[in-house]
C-alpha positions in Angstrom: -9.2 -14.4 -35.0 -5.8 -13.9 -34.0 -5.1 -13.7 -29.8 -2.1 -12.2 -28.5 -1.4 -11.2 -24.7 0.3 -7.8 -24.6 2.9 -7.7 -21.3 3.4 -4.0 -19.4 6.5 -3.9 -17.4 8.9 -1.6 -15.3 12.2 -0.7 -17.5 15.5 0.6 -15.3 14.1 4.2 -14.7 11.8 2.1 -12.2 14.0 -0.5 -10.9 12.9 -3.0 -13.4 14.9 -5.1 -15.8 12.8 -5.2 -18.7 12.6 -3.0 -22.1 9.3 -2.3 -23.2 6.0 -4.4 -23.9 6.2 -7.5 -25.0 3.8 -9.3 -27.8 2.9 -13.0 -26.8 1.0 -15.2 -29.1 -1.7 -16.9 -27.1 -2.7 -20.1 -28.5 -4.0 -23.4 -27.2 -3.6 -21.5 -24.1 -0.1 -21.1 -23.8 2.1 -18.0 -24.7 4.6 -16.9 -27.3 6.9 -14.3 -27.6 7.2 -12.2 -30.9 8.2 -9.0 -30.4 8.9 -6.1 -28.2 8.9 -2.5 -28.4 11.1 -0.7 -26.4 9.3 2.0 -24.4 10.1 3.2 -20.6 7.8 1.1 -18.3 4.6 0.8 -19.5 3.3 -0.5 -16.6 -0.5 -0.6 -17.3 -1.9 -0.9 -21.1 -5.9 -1.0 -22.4 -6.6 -1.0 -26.0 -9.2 1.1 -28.0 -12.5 -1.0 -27.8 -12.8 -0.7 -31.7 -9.6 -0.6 -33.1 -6.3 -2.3 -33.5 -4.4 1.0 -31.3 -3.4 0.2 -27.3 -2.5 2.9 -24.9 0.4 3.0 -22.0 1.2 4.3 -19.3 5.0 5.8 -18.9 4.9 5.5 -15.2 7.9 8.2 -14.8 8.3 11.2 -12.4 8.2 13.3 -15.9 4.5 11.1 -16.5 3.5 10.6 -20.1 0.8 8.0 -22.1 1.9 6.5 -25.4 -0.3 5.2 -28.6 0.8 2.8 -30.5 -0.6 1.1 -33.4 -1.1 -3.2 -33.6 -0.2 -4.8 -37.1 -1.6 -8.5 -37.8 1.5 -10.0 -36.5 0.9 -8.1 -32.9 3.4 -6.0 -34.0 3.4 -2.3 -32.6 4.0 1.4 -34.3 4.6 4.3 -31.8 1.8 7.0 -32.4 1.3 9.3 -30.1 2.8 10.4 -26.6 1.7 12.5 -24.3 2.1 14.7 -20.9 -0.1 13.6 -18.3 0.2 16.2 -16.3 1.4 14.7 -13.2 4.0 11.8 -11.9 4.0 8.0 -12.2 0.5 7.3 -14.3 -0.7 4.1 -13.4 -4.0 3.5 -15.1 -6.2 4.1 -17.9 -9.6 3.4 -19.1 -11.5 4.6 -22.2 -15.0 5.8 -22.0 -17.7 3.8 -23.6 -18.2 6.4 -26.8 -14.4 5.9 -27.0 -14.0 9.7 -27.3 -12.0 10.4 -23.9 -9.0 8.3 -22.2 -8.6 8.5 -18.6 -5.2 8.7 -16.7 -5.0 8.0 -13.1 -1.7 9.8 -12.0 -0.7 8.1 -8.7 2.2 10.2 -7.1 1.4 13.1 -9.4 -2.2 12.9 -7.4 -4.7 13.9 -9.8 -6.8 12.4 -12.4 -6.2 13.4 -16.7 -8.5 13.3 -19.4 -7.4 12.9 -22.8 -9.6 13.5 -26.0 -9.4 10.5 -28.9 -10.5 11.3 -32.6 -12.1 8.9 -35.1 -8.9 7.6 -35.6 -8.0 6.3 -32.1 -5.2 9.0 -32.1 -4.7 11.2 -28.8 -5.4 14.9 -29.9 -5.3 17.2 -26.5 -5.5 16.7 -22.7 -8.5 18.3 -22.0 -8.7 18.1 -18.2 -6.7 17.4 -15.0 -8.1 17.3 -11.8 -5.9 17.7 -8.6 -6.8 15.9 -5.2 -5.5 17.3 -1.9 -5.3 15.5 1.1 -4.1 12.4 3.1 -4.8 9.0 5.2 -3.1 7.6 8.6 -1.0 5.6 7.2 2.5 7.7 7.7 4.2 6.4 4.4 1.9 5.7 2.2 -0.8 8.7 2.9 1.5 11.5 3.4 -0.5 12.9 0.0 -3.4 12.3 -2.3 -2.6 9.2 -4.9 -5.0 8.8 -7.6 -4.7 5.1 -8.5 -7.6 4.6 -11.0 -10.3 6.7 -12.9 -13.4 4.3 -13.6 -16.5 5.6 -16.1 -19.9 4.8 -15.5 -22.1 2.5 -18.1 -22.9 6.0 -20.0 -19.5 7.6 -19.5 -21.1 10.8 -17.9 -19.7 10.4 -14.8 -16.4 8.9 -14.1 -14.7 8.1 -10.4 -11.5 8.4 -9.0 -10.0 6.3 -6.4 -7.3 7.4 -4.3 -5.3 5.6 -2.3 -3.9 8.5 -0.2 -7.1 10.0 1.0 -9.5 7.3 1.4 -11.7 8.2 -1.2 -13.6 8.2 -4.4 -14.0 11.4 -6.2 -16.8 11.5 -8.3 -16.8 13.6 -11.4 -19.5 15.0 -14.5 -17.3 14.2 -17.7 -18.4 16.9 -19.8 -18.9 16.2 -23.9 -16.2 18.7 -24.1 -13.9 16.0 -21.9 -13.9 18.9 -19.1 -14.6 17.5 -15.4 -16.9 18.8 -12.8 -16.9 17.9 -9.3 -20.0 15.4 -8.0 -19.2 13.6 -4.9 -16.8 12.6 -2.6 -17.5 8.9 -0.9 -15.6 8.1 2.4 -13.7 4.6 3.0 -12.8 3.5 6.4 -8.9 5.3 7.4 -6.4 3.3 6.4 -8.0 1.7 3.6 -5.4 2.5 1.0 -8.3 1.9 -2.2 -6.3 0.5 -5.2 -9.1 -0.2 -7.6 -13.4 0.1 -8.2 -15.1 -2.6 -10.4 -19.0 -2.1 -10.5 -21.0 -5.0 -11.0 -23.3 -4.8 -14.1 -26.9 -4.9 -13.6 -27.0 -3.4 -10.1 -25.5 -1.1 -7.7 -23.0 -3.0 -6.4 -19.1 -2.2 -6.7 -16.0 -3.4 -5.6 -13.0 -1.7 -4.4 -9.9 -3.1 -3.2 -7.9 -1.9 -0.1 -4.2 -1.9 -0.6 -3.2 -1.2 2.5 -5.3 -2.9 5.0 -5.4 -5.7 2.5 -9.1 -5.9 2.4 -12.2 -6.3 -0.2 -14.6 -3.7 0.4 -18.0 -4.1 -1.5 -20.1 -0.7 -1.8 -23.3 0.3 -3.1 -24.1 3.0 -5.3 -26.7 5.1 -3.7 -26.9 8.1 -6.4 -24.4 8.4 -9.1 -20.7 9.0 -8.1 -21.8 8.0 -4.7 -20.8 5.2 -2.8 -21.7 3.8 1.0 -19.3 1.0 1.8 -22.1 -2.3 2.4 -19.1 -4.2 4.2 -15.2 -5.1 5.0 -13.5 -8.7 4.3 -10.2 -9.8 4.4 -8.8 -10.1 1.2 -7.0 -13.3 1.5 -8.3 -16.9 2.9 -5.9 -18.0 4.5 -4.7 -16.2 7.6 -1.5 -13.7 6.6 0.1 -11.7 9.5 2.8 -10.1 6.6 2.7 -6.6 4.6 0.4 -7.8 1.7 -0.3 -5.0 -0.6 -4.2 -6.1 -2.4 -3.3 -5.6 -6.2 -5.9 -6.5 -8.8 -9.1 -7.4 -8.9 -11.3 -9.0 -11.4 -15.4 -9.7 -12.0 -16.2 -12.8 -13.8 -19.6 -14.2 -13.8 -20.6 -14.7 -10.0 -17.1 -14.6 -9.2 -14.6 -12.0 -8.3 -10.5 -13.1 -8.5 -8.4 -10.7 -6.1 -4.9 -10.6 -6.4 -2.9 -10.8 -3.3 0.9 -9.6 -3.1 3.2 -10.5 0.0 1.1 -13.7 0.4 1.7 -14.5 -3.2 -2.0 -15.9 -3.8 -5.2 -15.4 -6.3 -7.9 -15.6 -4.0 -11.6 -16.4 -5.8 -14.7 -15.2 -3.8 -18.3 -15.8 -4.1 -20.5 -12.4 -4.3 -23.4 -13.3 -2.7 -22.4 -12.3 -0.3 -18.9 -11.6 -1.3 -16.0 -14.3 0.8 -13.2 -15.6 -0.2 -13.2 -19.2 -1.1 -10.0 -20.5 -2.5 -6.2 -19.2 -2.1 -4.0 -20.0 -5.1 -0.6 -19.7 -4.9 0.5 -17.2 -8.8 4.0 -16.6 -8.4 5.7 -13.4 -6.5 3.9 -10.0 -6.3 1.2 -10.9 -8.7 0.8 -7.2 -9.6 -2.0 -7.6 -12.5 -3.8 -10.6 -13.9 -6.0 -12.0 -16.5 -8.9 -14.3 -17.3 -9.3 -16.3 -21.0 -11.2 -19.1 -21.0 -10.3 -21.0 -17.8 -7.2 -19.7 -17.6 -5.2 -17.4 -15.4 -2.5 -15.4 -16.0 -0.6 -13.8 -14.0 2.1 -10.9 -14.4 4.3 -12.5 -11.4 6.7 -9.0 -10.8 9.2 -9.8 -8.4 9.2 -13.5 -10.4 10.1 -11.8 -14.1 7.4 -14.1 -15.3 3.9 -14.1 -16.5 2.9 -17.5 -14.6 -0.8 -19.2 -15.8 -3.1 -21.7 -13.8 -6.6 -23.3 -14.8 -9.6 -22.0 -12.7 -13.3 -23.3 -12.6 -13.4 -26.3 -15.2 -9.9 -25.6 -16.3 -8.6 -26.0 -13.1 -7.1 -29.2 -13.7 -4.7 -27.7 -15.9 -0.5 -27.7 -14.4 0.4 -24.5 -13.6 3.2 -22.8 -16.0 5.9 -19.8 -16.4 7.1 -18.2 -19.3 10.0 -15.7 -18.3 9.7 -12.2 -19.2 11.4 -9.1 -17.3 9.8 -7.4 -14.5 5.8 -7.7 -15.6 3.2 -5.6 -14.3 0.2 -6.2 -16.4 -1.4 -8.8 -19.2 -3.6 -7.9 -21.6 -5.3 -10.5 -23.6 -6.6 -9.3 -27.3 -8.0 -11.3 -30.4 -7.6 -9.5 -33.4 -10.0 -10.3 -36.6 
């Protein structure tokens, strides 16, 4: 197996200083560069679960998802781009069938659906649903911001959250890729939700509250539906400043929450879930990644992916490798 770390970033039509995404080897832990393909900030990336293609986000006010094909060096071949049908996309996921790829489009305010043939390559949009609505927070609420689209274990039913209403919009994912509604699930006002992660083997989930900079564990009480089981701060360590929750991560009975303003990783137990340790990743730790001990941590306002040792690797020194303007790591091990 060959591992690489893929780097998402914001190029100049974002107020970044980077050119594309950037190939790191990842070996023994630490990273490499090798190559970079210029691209307007591709600010989040997932890859196909079967084959060597990865898919961007163009987070622009025009909106647009790119394809791109990954050689045995980590090398990468434009294949496809795409309208997503509304402003600044900022997530995607792939369905478990890997027939449909999801696009949340955060100022555009709606949620796309893209169909995928045998060969990974995007052939048609084939749904976009628009939210309505807004929160109570004046700047950030003024307007419904889709900020990720999450599929169930089956991929039948696939939820949106949005940051500007408050909510999660449940939705029937058709085998056609069309959307139906299901159910809309409530969040205290002000919540700001940034991200769902459901923990397998129950009906627990996770969502992260940007805005009042909280970790907000819900249960799944039919599916699509969600009732918020309760509210913790999202940090450890007392922080009176404008934090900004980022990304959050399940691993084993652990979840990692990323922390922007106070600069910080913080762990949590589950059981229930609190916050446990506060490690300091390097300035607005936008996105991050777990291998083997290891975190890593796309370190924006930093221009560096920055990497620290959890668990048994925690005794591992901390360590920066430059790159422009990063806003998500995604580890990958080709055969």
């Amino acid at each position: 197996m060959t591992d690489f770390a893929f780097v998402g970033c914001y190029t100049a039509e974002m107020s970044g200083n980077c050119t594309g995404i950037t190939t790191f080897r990842l070996e023994a832990g630490d990273l490499t560069e090798v190559a970079t393909l210029p691209m307007t900030s591709p600010s989040w990336l997932t890859k196909h679960p079967a084959l060597p293609i990865l898919y961007a986000t163009n987070e622009t006010t025009s909106g647009e998802v790119t394809s791109a094909r990954i050689d045995d060096s980590g090398e990468l071949t434009v294949l496809d781009v795409a309208a997503t049908g509304g402003a600044h996309p900022c997530h995607l996921a792939i369905t478990p069938d890997a027939r449909f790829l999801l696009c949340a489009n955060y100022t555009g305010g709606s949620l796309a659906v893209f169909s995928l043939d045998a060969q990974g390559r995007i052939s048609g949009r084939t749904a976009l649903a628009q939210h309505e609505g807004r929160g109570p927070h004046e700047n950030r609420q003024e307007a419904a911001h889709v900020h990720m689209a999450v599929p169930n274990a089956d991929g039948t039913v696939v939820s949106a959250v949005d940051l500007g209403t408050d909510e999660i919009r449940s939705y029937v994912l058709a085998d056609d890729g069309t959307l139906s509604p299901l159910a809309v699930s409530k969040l205290p006002p002000g919540t700001g939700p940034r991200q769902l992660v459901r923990r397998p083997g129950t009906d627990l989930a996770y969502v992260v509250g940007e805005l009042n900079s909280t970790l907000v564990p819900v249960r799944e009480t039919s599916p699509g539906a969600f009732g918020v089981v309760s509210v913790t701060a999202s940090t450890l360590d007392t922080y009176d400043g404008w934090n900004l929750v980022a990304h959050l991560e399940l691993d084993g009975d652990r979840l990692y929450l990323s922390n922007r303003g106070h600069d910080r990783v913080t762990e949590f137990t589950l059981d229930p879930a609190k916050a446990v340790v506060d490690r300091p990743c390097g300035a607005a730790p936008r996105h991050f990644a777990l291998v083997n001990g290891i975190c890593y941590v796309a370190a924006q306002l930093d221009d560096a992916i920055t990497a620290f040792g959890i668990g048994t690797a925690e005794t591992r020194e901390p360590k920066r490798y430059a790159t422009g303007t990063p806003t998500f790591i995604l580890p990958v091990s080709l055969p």
